[in-house]
C-alpha positions in Angstrom: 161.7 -117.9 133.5 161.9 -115.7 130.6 165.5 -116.1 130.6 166.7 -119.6 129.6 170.3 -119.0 131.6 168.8 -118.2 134.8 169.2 -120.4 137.1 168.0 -120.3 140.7 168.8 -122.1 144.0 166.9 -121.7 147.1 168.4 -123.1 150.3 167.2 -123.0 154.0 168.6 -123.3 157.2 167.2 -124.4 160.8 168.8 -120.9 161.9 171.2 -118.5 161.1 174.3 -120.5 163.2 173.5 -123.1 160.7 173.8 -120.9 157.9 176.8 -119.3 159.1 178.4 -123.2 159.6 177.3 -123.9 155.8 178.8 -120.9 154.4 182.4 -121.7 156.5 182.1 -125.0 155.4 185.3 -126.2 153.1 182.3 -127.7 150.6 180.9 -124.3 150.1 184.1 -122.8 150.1 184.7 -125.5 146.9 181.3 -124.8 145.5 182.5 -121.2 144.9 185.1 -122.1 143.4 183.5 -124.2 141.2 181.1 -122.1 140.2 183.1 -119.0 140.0 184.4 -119.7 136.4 181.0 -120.5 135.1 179.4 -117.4 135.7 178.9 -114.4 134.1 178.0 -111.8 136.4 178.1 -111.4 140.1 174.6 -113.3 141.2 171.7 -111.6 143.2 170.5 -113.2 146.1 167.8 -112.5 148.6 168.5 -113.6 152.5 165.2 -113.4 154.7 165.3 -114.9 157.9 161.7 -116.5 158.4 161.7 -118.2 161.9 159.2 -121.1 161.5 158.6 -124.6 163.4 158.0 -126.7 160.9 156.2 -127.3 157.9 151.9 -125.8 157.2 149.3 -127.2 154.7 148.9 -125.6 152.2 145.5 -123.6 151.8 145.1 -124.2 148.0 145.6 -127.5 147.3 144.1 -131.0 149.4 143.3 -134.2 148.3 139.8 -135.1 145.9 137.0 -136.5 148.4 
């Protein structure tokens, strides 16, 4: 990143019950907290809800034969 305080966390979720349990969750709840004094701004987050069953290859990259 260009900009050496920016920090990113990506999470996933099986669905969106389980994200809706992690977000009610008391550690969550904590996390905020936490976190709430260390930031500057109000973060930016994207939520996209991409159904999928399970992990692909990946086309660009396989092992040397």
């Amino acid at each position: 990143l260009e900009e050496p305080n920016t920090y990113v966390l990506l999470e996933g979720f099986a669905d969106a019950e389980a994200g809706k349990a992690h977000v009610e969750s008391d550690h969550f709840k904590a996390g905020l907290e936490a976190m709430s004094g260390a930031i500057a701004a109000t973060p930016s987050i994207i939520n996209v809800d991409a159904p999928v069953d399970g992990w692909g290859e990946m086309a660009e990259l396989s092992p040397k034969e």
